[in-house]
N, C-alpha and C positions, 0 to 999 in steps of 0.2 A: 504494500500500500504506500501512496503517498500524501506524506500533508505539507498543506502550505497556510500560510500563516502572515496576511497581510499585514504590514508597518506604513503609517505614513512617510511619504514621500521617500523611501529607500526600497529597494528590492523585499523584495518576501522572502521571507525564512524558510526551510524548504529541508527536507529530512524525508529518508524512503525508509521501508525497514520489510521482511520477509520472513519465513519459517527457512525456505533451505533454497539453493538453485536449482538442486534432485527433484524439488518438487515434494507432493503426499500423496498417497492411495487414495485417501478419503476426499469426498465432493465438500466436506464442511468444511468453508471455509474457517470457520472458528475454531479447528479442530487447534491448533497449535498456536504457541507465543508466536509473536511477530520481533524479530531484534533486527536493529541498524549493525551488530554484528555478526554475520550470520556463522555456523559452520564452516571448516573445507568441504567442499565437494569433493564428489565420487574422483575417483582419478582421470576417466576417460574426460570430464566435462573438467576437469581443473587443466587439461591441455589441451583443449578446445578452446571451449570460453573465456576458463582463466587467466589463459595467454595472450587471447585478445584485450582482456580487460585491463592487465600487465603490463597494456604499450602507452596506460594513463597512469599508472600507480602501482610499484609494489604492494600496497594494502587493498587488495581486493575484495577482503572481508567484511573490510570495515567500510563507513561512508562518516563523515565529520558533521561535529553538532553544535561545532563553537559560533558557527553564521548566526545562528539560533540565539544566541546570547550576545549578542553585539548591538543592538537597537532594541528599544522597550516596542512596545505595539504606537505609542505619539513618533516613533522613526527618531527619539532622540538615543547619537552614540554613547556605548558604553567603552572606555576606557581597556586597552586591553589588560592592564593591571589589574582589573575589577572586574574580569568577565570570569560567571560561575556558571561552569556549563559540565555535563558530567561525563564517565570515561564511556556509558554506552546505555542503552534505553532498551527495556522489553515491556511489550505490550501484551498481557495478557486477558485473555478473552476469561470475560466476566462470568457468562453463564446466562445470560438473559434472553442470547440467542445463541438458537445451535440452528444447522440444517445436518438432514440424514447423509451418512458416509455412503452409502449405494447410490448411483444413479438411478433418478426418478423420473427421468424424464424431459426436464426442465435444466434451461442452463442455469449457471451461476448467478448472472446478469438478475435472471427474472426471480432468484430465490433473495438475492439483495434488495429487489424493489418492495418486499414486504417487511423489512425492516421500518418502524414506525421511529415516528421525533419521540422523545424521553428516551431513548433504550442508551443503556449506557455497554459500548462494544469491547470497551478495554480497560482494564486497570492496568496505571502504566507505570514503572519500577526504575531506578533508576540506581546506576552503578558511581558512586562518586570516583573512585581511582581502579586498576586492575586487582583483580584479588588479590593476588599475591603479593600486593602492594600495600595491602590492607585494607582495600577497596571493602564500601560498605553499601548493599541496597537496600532500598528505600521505597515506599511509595508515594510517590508524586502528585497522584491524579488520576481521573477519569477520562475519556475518550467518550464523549456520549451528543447525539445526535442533537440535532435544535430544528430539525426538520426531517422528515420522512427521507428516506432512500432513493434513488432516483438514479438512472443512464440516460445519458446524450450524447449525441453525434459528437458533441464540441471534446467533450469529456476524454472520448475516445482520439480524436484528432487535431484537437486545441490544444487540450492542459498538460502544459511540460511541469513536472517536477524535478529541480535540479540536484546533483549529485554532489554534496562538498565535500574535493578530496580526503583523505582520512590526515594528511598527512599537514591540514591548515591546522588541525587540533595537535598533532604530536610537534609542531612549531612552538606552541604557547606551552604544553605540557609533554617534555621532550623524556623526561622518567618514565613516563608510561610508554615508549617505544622496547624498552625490553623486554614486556610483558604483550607484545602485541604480534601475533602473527604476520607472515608477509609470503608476497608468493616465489615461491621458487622453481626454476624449470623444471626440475626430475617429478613434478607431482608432490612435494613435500614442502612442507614452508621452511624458508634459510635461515639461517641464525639471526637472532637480535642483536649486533651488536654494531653494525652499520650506524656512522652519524646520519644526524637529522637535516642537519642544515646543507643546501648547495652548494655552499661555498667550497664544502669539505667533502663532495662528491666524489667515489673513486668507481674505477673499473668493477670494484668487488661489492660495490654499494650503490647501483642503480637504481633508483626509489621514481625518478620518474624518467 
């Protein structure tokens, strides 16, 4: 899924988040968390995909959420000194709505448009640093509708939501790069131990 999150007179804030690239068996969409950091994929689809995705960012996994915390919703900036934004976000489905894991006939689209305004979709959790960091989760909030569910054309071929590299967030909070996955050609993620910064880019350290 994607949300976007309108500020006066500055871009919109913008975060995607998913269960896995593998995909799920089951038709419910609510079947599983949704995280902005998802698993590795399968091996065939992490040299496929992966490697495409590789040619924007070694953190394939991840997608950045510092945008997010940079301008209040009046579009006034927040200092980068002062911006509190966390190491990663799950959205967990509430329980208020499910649909059946067997196909029933009906697509996705048309099981989403019975979703009603008040249903709250997600309880959403948030990770302040990596665990082993001593990272601690939380819950934040709600995910809950203000209007009924609905598809449009537009929806489908209008509404871009943008992708903020993972690597704008491991700039401000550069500790949390050793505790953070990255893609590596053989199908495995390479070590952590690659600097952050450009300036200090090597041959062994290709991050973009």
């Amino acid at each position: 899924m994607g949300l976007k999150c309108l500020r006066d007179g500055v871009d919109s804030g913008n975060l995607v988040a998913m269960f896995s690239v593998d995909g799920q068996e089951s038709w419910n969409f609510f079947q599983n968390d949704f995280v902005n950091h998802i698993p590795e994929s399968s091996v065939g689809l992490n040299l496929t995909v992966g490697k495409s995705f590789a040619r924007a960012t070694k953190f394939i996994q991840q997608v950045g959420l510092s945008d997010m915390a940079k301008y209040g919703q009046n579009g006034q900036a927040v200092a980068d000194s002062n911006l509190n934004f966390p190491y990663s976000l799950r959205f967990e489905p509430s329980g208020e709505v499910s649909f059946p894991e067997d196909y029933q006939g009906i697509g996705v689209d048309q099981m989403l448009e019975s979703v009603t305004a008040g249903t709250n979709l997600y309880n959403i959790f948030a990770m302040s640093a990596p665990k082993d960091q001593g990272g601690v989760e939380s819950n934040i909030g709600k995910l809950v509708l203000d209007q009924k569910m609905t598809v449009s054309k537009w929806g489908d071929k209008g509404f871009f939501v943008r992708h903020q590299n993972y690597v704008d967030d491991l700039t401000l909070r550069p500790a949390w790069a050793a505790s953070t996955p990255r893609f590596g050609l053989t199908g495995k993620n390479a070590d952590n131990t690659c600097p952050i910064s450009k300036a200090k880019l090597t041959s062994k350290c290709p991050f973009f």
